[in-house]
C-alpha positions as CSV (number, residue, x, y, z in Angstrom):
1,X,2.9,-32.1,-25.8
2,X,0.4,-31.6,-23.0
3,X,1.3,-31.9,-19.3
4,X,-0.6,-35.2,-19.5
5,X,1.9,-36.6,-22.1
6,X,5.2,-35.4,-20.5
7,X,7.4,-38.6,-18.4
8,X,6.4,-38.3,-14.2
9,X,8.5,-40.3,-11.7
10,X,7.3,-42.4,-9.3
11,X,6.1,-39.6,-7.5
12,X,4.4,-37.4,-9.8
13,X,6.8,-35.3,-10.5
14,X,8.8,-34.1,-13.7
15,X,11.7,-35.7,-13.4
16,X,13.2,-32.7,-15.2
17,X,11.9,-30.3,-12.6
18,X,12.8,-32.4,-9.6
19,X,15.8,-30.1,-8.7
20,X,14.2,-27.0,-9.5
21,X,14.0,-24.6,-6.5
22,X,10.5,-22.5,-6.6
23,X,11.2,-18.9,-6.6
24,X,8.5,-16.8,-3.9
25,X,7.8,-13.3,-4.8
26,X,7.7,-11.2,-8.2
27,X,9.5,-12.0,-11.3
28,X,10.1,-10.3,-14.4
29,X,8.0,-7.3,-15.5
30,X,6.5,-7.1,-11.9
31,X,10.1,-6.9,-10.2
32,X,11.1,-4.0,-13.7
33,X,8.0,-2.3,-12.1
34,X,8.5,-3.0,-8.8
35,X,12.2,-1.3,-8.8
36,X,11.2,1.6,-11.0
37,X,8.4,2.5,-8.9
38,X,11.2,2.1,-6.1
39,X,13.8,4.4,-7.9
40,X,11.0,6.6,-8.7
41,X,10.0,7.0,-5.1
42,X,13.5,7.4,-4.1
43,X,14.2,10.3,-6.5
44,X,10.9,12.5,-5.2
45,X,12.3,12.0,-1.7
46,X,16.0,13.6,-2.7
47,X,14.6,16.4,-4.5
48,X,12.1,17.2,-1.5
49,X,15.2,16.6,0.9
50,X,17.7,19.0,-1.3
51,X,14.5,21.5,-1.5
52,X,14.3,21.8,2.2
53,X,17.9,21.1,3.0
54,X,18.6,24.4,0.4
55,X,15.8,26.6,2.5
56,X,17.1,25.6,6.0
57,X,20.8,26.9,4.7
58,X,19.1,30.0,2.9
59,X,17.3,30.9,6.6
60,X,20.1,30.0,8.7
61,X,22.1,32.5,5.8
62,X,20.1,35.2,6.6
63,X,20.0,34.6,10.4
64,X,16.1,33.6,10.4
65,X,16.7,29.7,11.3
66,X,13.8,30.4,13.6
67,X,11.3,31.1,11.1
68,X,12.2,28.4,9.7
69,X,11.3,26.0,12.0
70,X,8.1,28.0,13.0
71,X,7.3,27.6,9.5
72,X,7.8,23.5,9.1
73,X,6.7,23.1,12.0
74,X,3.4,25.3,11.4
75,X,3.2,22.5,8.3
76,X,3.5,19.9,10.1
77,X,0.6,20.4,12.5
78,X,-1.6,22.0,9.8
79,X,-1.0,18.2,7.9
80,X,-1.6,15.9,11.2
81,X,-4.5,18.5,12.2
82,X,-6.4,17.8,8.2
83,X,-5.3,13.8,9.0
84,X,-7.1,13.6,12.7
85,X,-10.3,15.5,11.4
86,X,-10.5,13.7,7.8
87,X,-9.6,10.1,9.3
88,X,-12.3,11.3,12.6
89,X,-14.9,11.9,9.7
90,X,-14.0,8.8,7.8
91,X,-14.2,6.5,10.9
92,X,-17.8,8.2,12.0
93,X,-19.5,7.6,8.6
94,X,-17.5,4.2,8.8
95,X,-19.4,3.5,12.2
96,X,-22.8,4.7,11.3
97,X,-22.9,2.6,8.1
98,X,-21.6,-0.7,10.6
99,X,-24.3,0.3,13.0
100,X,-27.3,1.0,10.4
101,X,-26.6,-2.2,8.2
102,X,-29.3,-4.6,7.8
103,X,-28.3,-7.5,10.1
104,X,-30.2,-10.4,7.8
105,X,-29.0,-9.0,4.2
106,X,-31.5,-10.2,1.9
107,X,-29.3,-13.4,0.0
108,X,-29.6,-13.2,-4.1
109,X,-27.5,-14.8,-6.5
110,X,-25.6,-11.1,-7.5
111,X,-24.5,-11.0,-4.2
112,X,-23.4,-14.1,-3.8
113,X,-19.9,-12.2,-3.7
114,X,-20.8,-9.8,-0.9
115,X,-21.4,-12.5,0.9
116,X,-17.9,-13.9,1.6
117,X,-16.8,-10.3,2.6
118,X,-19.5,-10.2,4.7
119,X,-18.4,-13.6,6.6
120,X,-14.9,-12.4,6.5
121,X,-16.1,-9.2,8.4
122,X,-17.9,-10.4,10.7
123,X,-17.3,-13.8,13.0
């Protein structure tokens, strides 16, 4: 039985499916994925958390709760320091390639496809 051969109401509609409430969002293997990924995620962040949390007690032990610090927060920059330079070089190339783009792109039927982004990029 195709959906052409199955009974409509008045409307259009199923009759069958006339109560049913669509359901937004993922449903079945994507949701599985979707909360192993989530419990996967979850478990890194404990064992980083009881890694550091096991350090901070170890310095603060030893009476070095200082060099602690110094030393996550020496991390810390180091990691926002790489982000601000890699993201600076990213956005530079980023703006050379807007700049030196070919304002009329020559139109062929491959890039039929580029041009939508293109349109979508620029107003």
């Amino acid at each position: 039985m195709t959906s052409s051969d199955e009974p409509t109401g008045g409307d259009g509609r199923n009759p069958e499916h006339a109560g049913a409430v669509r359901r937004f969002g993922p449903t079945g293997a994507r949701r599985t994925l979707m909360v192993a990924g989530a419990i996967i995620v979850l478990a890194v962040l404990v064992q980083v958390w009881a890694n550091v949390w096991t350090n901070k007690l170890w310095f603060d032990s030893l009476g070095f709760s200082s060099v602690f610090r110094t030393e996550y927060l020496t991390k810390a920059l180091m990691f926002l320091g790489g982000a601000l330079i890699v993201g600076g070089l990213i956005w530079f190339s980023m703006w050379i390639a807007f700049r030196q783009r070919p304002i009329y792109a020559p139109s062929t039927g491959d890039l039929d496809a580029m041009d939508r982004y293109r349109e979508a990029i620029e107003p």
